[in-house]
Structure formats: C-alpha cells, structure tokens
Backbone as CSV, one residue per row, in Angstrom:
resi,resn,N_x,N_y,N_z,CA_x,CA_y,CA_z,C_x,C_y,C_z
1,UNK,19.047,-11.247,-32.265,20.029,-10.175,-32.269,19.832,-9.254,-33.469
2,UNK,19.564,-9.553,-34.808,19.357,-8.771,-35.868,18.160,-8.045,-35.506
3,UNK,17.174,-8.376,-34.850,15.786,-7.948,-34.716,16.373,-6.451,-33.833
4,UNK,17.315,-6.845,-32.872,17.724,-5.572,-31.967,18.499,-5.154,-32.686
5,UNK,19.234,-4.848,-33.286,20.285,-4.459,-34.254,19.418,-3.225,-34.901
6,UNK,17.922,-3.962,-35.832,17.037,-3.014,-36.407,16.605,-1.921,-36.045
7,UNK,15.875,-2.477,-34.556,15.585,-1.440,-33.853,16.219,-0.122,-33.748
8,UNK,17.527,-0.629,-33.139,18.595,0.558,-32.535,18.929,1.138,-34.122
9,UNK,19.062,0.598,-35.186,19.304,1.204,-36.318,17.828,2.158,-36.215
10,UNK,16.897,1.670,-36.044,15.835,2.791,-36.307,15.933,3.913,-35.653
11,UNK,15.880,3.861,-34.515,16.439,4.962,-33.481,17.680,5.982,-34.110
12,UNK,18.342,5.307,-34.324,19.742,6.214,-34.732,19.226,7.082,-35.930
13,UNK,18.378,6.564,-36.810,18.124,7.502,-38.425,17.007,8.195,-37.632
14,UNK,15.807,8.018,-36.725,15.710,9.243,-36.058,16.220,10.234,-36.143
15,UNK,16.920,10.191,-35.242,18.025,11.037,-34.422,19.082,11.712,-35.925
16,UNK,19.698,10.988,-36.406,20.108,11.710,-37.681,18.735,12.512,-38.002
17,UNK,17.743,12.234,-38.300,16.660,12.950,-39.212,16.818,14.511,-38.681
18,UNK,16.404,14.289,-37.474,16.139,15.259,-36.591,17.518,16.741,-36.448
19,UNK,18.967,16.083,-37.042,20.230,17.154,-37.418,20.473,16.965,-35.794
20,UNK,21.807,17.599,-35.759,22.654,17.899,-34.812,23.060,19.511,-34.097
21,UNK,22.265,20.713,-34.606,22.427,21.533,-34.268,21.361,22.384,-34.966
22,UNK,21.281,23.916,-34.650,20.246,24.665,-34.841,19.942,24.607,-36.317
23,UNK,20.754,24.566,-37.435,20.687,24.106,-38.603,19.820,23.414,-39.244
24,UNK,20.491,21.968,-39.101,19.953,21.061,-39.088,18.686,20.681,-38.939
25,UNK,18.111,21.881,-38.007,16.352,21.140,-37.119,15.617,21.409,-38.608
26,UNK,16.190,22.218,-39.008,15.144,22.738,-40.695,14.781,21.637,-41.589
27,UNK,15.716,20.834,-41.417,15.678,19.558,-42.733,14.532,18.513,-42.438
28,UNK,13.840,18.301,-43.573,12.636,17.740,-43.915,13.328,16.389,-42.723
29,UNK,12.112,15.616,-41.942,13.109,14.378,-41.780,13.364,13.098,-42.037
30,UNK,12.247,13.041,-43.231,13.174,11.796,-43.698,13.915,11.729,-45.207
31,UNK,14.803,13.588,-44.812,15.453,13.825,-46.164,16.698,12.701,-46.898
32,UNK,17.822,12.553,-45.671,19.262,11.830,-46.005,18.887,10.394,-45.407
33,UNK,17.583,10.000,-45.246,17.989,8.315,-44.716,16.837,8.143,-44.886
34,UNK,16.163,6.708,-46.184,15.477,5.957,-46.285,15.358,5.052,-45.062
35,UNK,13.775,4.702,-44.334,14.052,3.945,-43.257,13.536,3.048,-43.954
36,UNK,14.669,1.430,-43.591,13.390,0.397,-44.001,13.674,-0.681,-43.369
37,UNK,14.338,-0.526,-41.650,14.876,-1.360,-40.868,13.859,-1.496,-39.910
38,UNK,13.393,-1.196,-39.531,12.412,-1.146,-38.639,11.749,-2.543,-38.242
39,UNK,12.056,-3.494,-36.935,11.391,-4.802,-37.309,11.391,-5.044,-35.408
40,UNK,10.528,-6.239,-35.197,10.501,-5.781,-33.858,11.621,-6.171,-33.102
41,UNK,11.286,-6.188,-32.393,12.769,-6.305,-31.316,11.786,-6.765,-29.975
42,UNK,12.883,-7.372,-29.242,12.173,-7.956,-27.982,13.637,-7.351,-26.392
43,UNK,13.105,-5.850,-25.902,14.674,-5.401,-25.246,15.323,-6.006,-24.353
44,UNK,14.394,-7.107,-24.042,15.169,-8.153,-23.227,16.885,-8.573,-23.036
45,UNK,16.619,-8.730,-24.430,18.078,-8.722,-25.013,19.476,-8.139,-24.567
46,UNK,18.465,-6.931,-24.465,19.792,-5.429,-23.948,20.548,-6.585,-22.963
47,UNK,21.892,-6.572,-22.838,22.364,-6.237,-21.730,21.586,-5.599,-20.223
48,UNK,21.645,-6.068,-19.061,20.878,-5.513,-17.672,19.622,-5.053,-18.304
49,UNK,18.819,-5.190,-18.901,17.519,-4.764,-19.126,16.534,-6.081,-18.941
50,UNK,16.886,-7.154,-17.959,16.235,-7.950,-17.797,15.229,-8.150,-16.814
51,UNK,15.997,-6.935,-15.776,15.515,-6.777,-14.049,14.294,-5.623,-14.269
52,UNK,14.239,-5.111,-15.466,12.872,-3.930,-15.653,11.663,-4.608,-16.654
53,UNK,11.204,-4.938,-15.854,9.771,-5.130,-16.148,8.574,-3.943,-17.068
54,UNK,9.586,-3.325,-18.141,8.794,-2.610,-18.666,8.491,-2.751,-19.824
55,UNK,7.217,-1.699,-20.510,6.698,-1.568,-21.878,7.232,-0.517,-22.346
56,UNK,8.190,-0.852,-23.392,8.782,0.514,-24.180,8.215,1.096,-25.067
57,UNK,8.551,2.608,-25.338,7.652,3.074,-26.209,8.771,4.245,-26.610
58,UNK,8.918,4.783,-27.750,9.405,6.239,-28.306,8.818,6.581,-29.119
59,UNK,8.565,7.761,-28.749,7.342,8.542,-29.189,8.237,9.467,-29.784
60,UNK,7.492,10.261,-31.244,7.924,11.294,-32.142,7.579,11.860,-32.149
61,UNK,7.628,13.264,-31.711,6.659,14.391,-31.977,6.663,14.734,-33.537
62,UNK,6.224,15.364,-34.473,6.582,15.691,-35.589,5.681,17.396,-35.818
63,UNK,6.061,18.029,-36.638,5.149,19.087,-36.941,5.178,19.713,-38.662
64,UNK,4.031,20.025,-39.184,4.246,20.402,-40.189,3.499,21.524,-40.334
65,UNK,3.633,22.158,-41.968,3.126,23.464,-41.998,1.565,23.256,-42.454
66,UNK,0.882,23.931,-41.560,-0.899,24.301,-41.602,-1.196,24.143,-43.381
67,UNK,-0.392,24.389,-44.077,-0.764,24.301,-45.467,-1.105,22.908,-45.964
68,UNK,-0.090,22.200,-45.614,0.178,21.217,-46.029,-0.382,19.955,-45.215
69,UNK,-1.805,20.427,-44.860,-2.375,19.166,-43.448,-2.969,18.299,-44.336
70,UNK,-3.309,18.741,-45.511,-4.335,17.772,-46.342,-3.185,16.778,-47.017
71,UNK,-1.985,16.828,-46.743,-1.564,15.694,-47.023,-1.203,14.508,-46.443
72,UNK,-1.663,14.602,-44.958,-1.947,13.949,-43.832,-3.271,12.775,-44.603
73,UNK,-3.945,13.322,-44.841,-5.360,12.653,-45.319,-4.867,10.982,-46.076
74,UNK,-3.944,10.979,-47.139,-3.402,10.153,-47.680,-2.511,9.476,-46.496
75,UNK,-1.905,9.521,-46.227,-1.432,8.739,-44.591,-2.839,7.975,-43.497
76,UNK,-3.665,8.697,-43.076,-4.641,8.120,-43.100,-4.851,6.674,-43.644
77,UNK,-5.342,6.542,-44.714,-6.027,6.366,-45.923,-4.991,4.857,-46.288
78,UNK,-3.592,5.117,-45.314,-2.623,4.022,-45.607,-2.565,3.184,-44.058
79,UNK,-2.491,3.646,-42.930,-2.545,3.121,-41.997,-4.055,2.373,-42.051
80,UNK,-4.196,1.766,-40.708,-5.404,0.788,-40.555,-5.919,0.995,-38.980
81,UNK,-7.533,1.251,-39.459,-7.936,1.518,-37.916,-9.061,0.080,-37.440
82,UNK,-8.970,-1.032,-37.986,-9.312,-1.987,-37.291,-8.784,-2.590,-36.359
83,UNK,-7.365,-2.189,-35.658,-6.841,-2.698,-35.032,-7.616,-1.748,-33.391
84,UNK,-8.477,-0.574,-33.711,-8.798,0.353,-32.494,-9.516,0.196,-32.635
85,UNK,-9.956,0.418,-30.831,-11.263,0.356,-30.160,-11.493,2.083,-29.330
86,UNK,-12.247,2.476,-29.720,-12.205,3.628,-29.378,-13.549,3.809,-28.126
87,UNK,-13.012,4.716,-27.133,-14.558,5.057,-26.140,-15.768,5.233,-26.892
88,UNK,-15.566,6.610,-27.653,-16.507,6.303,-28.738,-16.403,7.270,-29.570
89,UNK,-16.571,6.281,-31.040,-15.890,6.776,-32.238,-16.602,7.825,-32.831
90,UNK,-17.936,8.134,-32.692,-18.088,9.310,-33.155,-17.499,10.936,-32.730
91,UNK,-17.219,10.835,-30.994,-17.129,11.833,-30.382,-15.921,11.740,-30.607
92,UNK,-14.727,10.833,-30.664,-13.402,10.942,-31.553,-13.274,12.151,-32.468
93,UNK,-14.134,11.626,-33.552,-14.155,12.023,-35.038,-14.485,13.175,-34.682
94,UNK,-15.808,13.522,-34.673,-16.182,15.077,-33.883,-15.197,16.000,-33.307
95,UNK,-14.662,15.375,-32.492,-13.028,16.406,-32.007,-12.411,16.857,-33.131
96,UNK,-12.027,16.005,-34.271,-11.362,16.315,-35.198,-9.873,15.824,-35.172
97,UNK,-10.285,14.732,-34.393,-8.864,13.154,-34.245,-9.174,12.569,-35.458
98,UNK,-7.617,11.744,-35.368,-7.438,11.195,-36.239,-6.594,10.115,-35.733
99,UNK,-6.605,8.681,-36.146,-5.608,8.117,-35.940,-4.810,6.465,-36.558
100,UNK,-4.342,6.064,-36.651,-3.972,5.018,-37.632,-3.134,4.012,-37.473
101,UNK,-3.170,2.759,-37.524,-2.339,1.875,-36.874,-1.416,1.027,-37.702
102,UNK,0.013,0.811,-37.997,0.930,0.364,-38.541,2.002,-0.439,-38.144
103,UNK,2.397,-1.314,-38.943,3.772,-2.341,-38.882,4.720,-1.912,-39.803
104,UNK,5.470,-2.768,-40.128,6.756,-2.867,-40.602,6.799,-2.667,-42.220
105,UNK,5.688,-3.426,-42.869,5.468,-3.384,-44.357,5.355,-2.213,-45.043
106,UNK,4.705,-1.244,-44.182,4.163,-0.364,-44.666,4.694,1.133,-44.058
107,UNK,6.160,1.001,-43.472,6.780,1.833,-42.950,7.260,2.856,-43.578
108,UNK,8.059,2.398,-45.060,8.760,3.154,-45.817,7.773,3.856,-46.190
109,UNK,6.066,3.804,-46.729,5.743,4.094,-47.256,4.608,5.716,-46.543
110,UNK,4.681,5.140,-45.108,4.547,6.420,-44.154,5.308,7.450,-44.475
111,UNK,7.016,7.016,-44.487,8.097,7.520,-44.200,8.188,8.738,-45.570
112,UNK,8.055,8.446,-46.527,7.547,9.024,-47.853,6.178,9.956,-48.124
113,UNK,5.318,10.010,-47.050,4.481,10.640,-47.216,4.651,12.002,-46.359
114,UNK,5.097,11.150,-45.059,5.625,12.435,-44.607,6.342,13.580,-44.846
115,UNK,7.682,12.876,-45.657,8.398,13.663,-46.209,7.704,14.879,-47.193
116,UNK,6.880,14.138,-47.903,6.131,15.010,-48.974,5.316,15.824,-48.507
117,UNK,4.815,15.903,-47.377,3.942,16.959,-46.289,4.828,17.959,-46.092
118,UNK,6.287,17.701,-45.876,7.325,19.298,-45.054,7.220,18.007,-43.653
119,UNK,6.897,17.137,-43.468,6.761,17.360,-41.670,8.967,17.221,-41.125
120,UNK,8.594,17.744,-39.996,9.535,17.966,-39.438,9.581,17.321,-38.321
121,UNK,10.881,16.845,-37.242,10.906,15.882,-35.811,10.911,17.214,-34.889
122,UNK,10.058,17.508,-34.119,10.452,18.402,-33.044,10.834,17.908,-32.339
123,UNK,10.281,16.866,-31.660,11.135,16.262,-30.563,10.589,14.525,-29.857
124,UNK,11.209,13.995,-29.079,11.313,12.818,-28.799,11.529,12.155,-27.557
125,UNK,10.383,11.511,-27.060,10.034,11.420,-26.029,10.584,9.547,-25.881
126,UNK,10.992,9.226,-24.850,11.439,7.911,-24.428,10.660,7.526,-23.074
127,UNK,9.423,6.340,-23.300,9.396,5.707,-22.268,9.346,5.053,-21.463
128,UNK,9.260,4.161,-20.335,9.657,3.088,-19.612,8.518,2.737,-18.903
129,UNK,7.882,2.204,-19.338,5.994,2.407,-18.830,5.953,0.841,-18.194
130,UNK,6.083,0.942,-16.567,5.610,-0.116,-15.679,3.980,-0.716,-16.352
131,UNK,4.179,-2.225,-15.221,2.693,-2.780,-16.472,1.472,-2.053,-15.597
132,UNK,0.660,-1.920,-16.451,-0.632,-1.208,-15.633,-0.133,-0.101,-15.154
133,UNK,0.258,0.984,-15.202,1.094,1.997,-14.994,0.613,3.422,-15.855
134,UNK,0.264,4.730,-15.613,0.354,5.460,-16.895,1.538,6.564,-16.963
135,UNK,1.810,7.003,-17.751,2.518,7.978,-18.186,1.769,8.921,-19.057
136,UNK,1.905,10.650,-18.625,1.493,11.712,-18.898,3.109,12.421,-19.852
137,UNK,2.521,12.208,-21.152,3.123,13.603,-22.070,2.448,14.992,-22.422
138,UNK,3.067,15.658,-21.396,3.103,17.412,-21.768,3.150,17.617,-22.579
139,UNK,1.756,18.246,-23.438,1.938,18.610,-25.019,1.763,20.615,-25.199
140,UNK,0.508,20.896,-24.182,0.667,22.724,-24.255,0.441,23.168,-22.916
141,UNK,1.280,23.381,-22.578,1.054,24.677,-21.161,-0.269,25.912,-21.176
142,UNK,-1.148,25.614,-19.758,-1.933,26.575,-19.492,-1.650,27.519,-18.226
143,UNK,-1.274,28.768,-19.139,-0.951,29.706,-17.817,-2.258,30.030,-16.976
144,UNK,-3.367,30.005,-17.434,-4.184,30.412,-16.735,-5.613,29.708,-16.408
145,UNK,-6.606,30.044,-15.443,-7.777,29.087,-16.029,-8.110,29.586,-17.237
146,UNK,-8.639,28.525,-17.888,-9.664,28.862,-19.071,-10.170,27.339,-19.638
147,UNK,-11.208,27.759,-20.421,-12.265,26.568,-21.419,-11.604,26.104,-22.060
148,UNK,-11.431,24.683,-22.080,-11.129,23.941,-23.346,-13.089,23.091,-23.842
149,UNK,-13.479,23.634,-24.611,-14.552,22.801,-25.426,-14.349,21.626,-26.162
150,UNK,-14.825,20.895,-26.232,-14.809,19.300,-27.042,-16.281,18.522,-26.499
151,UNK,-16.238,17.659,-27.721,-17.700,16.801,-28.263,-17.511,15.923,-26.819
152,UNK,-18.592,15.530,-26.197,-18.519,14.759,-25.010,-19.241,12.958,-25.980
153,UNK,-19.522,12.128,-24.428,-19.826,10.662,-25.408,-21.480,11.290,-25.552
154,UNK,-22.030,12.058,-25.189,-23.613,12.639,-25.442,-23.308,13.317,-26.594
155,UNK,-22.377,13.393,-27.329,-22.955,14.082,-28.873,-22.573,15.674,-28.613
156,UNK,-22.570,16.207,-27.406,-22.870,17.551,-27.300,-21.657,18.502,-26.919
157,UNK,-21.636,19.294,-27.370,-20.513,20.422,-27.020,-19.961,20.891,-26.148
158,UNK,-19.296,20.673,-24.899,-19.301,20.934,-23.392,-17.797,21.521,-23.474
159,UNK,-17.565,22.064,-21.965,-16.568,22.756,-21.930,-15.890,22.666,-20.501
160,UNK,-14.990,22.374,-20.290,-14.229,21.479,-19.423,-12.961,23.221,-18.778
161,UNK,-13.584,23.621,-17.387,-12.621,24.519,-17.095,-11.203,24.157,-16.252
162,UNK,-10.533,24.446,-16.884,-9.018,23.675,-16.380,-7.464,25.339,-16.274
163,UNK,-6.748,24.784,-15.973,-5.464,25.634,-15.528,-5.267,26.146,-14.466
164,UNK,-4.539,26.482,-13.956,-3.660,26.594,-14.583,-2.673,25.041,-14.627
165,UNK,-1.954,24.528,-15.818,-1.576,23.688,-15.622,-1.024,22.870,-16.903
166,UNK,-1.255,21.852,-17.445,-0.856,21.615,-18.939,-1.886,20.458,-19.196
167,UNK,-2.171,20.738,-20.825,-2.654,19.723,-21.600,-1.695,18.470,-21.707
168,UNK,-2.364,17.053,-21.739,-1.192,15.800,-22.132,-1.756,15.112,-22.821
169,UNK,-0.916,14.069,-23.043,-1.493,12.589,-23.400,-0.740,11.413,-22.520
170,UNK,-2.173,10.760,-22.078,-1.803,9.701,-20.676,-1.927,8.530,-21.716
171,UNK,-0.687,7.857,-21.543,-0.345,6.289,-22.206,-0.350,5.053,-21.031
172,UNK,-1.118,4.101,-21.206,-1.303,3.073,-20.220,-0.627,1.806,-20.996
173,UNK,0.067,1.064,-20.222,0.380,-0.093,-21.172,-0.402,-0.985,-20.200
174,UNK,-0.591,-2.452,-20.709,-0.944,-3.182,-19.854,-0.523,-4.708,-20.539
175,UNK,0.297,-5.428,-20.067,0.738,-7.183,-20.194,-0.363,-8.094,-20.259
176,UNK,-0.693,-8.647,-21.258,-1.526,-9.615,-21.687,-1.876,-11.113,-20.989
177,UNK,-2.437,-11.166,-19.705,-1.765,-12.867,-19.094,-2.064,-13.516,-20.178
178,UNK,-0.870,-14.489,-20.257,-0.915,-15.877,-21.209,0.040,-15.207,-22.356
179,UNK,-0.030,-14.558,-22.509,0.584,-14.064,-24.344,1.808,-12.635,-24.101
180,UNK,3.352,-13.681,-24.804,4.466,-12.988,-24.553,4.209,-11.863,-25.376
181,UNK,4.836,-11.047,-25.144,5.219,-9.684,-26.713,4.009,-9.344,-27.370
182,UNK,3.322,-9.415,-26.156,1.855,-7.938,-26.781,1.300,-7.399,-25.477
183,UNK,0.781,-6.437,-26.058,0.125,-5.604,-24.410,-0.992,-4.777,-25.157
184,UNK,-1.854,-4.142,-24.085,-2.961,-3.739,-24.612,-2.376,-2.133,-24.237
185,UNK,-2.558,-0.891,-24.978,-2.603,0.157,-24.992,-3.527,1.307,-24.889
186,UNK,-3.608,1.930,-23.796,-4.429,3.035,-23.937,-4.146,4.546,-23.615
187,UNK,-4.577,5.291,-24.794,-4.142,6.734,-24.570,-5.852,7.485,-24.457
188,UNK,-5.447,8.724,-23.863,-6.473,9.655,-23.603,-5.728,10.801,-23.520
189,UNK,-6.550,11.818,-23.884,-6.422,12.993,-23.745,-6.583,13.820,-22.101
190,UNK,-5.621,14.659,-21.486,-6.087,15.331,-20.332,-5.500,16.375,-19.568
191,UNK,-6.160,16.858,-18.863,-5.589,18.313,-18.152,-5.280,17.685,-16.883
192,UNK,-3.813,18.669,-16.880,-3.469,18.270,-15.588,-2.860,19.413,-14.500
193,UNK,-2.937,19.785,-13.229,-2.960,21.169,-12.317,-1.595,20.879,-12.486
194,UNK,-0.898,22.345,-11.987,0.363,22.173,-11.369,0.917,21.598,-10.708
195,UNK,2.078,21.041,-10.417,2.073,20.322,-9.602,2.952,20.294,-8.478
196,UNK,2.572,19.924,-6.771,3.521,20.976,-5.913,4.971,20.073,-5.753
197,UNK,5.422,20.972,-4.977,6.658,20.473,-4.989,6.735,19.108,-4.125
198,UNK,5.887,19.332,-3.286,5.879,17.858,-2.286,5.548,16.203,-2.894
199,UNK,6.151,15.383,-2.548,5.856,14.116,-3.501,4.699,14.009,-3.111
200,UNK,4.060,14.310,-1.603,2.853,13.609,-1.130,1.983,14.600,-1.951
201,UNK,1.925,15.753,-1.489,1.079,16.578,-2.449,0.821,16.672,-4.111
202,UNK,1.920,16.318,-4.442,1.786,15.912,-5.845,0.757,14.724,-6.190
203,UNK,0.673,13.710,-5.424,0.195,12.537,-5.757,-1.521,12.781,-5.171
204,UNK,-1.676,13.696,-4.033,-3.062,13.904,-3.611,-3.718,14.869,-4.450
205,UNK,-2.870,15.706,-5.455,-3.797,16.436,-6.366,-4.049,16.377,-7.356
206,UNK,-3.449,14.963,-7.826,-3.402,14.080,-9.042,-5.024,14.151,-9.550
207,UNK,-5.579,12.827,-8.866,-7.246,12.832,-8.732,-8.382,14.168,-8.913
208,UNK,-8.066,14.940,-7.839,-8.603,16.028,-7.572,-8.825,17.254,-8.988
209,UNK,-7.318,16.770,-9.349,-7.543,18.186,-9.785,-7.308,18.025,-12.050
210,UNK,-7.517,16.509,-11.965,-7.116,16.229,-13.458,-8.643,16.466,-13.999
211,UNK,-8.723,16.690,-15.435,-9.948,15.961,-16.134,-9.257,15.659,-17.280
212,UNK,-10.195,14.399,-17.439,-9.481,13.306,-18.261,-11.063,13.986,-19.644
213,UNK,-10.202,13.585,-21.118,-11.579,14.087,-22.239,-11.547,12.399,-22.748
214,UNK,-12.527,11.562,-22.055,-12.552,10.271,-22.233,-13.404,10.115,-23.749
215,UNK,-13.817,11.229,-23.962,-14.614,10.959,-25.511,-13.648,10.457,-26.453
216,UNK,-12.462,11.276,-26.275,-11.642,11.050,-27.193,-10.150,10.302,-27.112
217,UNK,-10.411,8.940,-25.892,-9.371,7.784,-26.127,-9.960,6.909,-26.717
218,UNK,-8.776,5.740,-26.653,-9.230,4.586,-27.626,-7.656,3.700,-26.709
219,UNK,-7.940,2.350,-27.629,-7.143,1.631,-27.287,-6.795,0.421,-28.269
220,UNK,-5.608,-0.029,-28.019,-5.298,-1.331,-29.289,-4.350,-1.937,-28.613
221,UNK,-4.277,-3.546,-29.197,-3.314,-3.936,-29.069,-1.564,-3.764,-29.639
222,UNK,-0.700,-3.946,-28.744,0.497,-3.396,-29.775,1.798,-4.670,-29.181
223,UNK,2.855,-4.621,-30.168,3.735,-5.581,-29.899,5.088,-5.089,-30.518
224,UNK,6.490,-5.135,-30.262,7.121,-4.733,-30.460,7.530,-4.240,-32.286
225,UNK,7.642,-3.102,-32.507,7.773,-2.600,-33.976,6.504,-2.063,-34.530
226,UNK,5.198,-2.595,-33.605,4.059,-1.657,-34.302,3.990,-0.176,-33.733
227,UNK,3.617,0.679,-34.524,3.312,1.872,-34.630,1.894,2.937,-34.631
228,UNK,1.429,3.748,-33.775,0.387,4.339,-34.468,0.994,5.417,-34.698
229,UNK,-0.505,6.308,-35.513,-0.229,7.641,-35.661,-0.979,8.852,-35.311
230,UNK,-1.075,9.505,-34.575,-2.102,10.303,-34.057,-2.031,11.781,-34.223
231,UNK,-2.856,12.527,-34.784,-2.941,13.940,-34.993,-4.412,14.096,-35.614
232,UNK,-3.961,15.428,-36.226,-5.834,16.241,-36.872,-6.296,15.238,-37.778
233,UNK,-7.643,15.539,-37.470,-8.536,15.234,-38.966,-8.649,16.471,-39.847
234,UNK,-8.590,17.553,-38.895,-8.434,19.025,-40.088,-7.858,20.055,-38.609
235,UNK,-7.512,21.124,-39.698,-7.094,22.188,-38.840,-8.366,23.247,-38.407
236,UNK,-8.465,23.475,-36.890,-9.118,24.218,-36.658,-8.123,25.309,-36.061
237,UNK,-8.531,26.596,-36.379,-7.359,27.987,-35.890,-7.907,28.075,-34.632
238,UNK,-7.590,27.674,-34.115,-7.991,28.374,-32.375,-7.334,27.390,-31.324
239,UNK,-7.349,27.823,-30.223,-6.336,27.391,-29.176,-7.932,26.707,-27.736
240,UNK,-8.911,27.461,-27.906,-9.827,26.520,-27.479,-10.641,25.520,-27.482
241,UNK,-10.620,24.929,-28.158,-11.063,23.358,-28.670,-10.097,22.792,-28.208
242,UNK,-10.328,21.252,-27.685,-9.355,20.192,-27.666,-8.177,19.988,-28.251
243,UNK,-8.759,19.694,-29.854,-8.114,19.720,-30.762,-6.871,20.660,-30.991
244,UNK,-7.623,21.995,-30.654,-6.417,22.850,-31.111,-5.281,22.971,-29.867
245,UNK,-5.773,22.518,-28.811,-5.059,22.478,-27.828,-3.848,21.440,-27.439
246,UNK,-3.840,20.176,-28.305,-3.267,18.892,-28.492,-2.442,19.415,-29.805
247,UNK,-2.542,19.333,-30.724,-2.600,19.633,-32.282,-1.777,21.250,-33.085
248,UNK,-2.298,22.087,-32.757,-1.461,23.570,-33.225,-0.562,23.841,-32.351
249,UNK,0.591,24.216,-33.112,1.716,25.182,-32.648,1.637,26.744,-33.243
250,UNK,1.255,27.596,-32.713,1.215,28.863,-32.931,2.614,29.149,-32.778
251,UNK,2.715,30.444,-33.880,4.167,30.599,-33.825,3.985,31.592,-35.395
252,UNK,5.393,32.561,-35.628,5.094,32.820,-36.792,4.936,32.068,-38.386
253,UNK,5.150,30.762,-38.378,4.627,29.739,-39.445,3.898,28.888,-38.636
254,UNK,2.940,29.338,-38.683,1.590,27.969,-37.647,1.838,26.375,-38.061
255,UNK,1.752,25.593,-36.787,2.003,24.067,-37.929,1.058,23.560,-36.912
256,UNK,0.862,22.061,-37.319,0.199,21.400,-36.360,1.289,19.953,-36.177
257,UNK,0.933,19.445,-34.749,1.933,18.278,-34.361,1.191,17.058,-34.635
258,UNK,1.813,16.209,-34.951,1.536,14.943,-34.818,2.478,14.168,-34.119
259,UNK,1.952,13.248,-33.827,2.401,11.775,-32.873,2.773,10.833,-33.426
260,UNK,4.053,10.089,-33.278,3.582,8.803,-33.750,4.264,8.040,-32.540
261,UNK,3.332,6.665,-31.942,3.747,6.300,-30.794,4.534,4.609,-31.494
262,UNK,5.511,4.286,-31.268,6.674,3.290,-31.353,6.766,1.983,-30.226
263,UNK,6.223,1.037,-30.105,6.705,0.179,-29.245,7.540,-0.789,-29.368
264,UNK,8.933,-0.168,-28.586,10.266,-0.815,-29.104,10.900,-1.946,-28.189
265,UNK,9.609,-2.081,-27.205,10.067,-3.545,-26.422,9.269,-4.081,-25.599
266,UNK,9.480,-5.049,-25.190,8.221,-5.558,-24.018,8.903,-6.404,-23.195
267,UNK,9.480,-6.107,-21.917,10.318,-7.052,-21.023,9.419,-7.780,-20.318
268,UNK,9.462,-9.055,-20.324,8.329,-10.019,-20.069,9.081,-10.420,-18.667
C-alpha cells in the first residue's frame, strides 16, 4: 500500500508542476515540489484494476529552451544505458538520439537537473498498453507529403517520403513468461497516414501506409518505478531530419521536447 501511495503521490507533484491555468504553464517544473517519492508500485492494488491485464506507463512530455540543450548532456552522463539494446547503436547516435535509463535512487537528482535546464511539462500522456500490444504517440503533424531524412542500419543517409499524416512514437510492452513485475519494452520511431474514419479502413491502412525508422529503436527491460529518458543528442534547426521532426518545437522561443517514459504498473 505505501508503494501505491508513492506512486499516486508522484503523479499528483506532476500535475502540480505542470500549474493549473495559463499562468502557471510558465513555471520551471520542478520549481514548488522536491520529488523524492517515487518507488514502484504494483496497480493491481487499485481497487477494479484487477480485470485489466495491462502495462502502465505515463509519459511526460517536457520542453526546454534551444539554449539551454547542453545541459541535457549532464543528465545523460547520470542515467545508464546498459540497461538498452538498441537495433543499432550507431545509426541511433547518428540521428542525434539520445537516451537513458533510471530508478528511484537517482530520481531527485534528474529532477534537479532539469530544473536547472528551464525544462518545462507540456504535456502528459497516460497509457494502458495490452501485453504484446503497441501504442502510437503523436508527436508532429504532417500537412503535406514531404522527406523526412535519417541515418538508415547501412550507415547511409536516406529519405523516407511520408504525409500527409503525423510523426510518433510506437511503445510495445510485452510480459515476461515466468517473471512477475517486469516486461520487455520497445519504442521506435514512425510515420503514420491519416486515418479514415471507418474502423475497417483505419486498420487496413495501418500496414500499407506506415514507415517505421527502425534504425533508431531500441528496447529494455522495465518494472514498475523505472524510468527512461529520451530526446536530442544536439540540436539540429530544421524540421527535415528525423530528429528535428521528433525533437523541435518551432515557435517564437524554439525549444526542443523531451520524453520521459514512467512505468507505473504491471497487472499480472
């Protein structure tokens, strides 16, 4: 019960971070609340959350100002990437990903770096990810066709024509046979068409009409309270690259987003 207690305390200083009105969205976010509750939780627990067989996850969007990306580098530098297995790690890196894997010990000390970057919560995604199942987060809308370029697993520069439609990130969970309260995780990067209004048609142009940028997933194990973190290795200004397509918010103070993905339960 304390373990769920934590959790939902974590959630809530979120949500404080993030303010209550147009105001509010300005404030650094982890200005008025030290987090240092954060521990896993198993949501079983919940009340009626016994009959869903899912992998939880809340995801943070965050964004900060283009100035201030090199203080991302030190965050880095604190998370741990032995826990990932990546498609392949050079063509990762090459994109100009980044990414980092964390627990509980070393939370506050994320939580503090961020702050010292400017980053900010834009927004917050909740999800309920069946096992073997994926889920697509909408990160930039493409009104039109056009090139997105990125490093392929050949080393080489290619260019992937997509839109109209939106850039995401597809999250796979998957249940471990034999072993409670861990699952294996995989995200990728990908374009995805519009999509029609018909359920059947929706689901037949799924296949057809996605491309997935497999250079640049990876995968790890995760268990309730671990954390990654995913964004730039540097800022590139442009909206055609991968990178900049996942990563920049254009706008009159340019920032770039980061991720951080949360797994806050595992109903076994």
């Amino acid at each position: 019960m304390i373990c769920v207690l934590r959790i939902i305390a974590f959630s809530c200083t979120i949500t404080l971070l993030a303010g209550c009105n147009g105001t509010e969205k300005d404030v650094p976010i982890w200005e008025h609340v030290k987090i240092s509750d954060l521990a896993t939780a198993h949501t079983a627990e919940h009340p009626g959350s016994q009959s869903l067989k899912t992998i939880n996850f809340d995801v943070y969007i965050f964004e900060l100002p283009v100035e201030n990306i090199g203080a991302l580098d030190g965050i880095w530098r604190t998370l741990y990437t032995k826990p990932l297995r990546f498609n392949d790690y050079d063509a990762f890196c090459a994109n100009s990903f980044s990414v980092g894997f964390g627990q509980l010990p070393i939370w506050n000390e994320i939580a503090d770096l961020l702050r010292t970057a400017g980053a900010k919560k834009a927004e917050t995604v909740t999800l309920l990810l069946s096992d073997g199942l994926a889920n697509d987060i909408a990160i930039a809308g493409l009104a039109d066709e056009q090139t997105i370029f990125y490093i392929s697993t050949a080393g080489s520069m290619e260019g992937a024509t997509v839109g109209p439609g939106t850039v995401a990130l597809r999250i796979k969970a998957e249940k471990i046979p034999g072993a409670r309260g861990v699952c294996n995780v995989h995200l990728v990067p990908v374009s995805l068409p519009l999509r029609k209004t018909s359920l059947t048609q929706a689901n037949a142009s799924i296949k057809s009409g996605e491309f997935h940028f497999t250079s640049a997933g990876f995968r790890l194990k995760m268990g309730p309270g671990d954390f990654f973190l995913f964004g730039p290795g540097k800022y590139i200004n442009n909206q055609i690259t991968l990178g900049g397509s996942l990563f920049n918010k254009p706008g009159r103070k340019p920032a770039v987003r980061v991720f951080m993905f949360i797994c806050t339960g595992i109903n076994d």
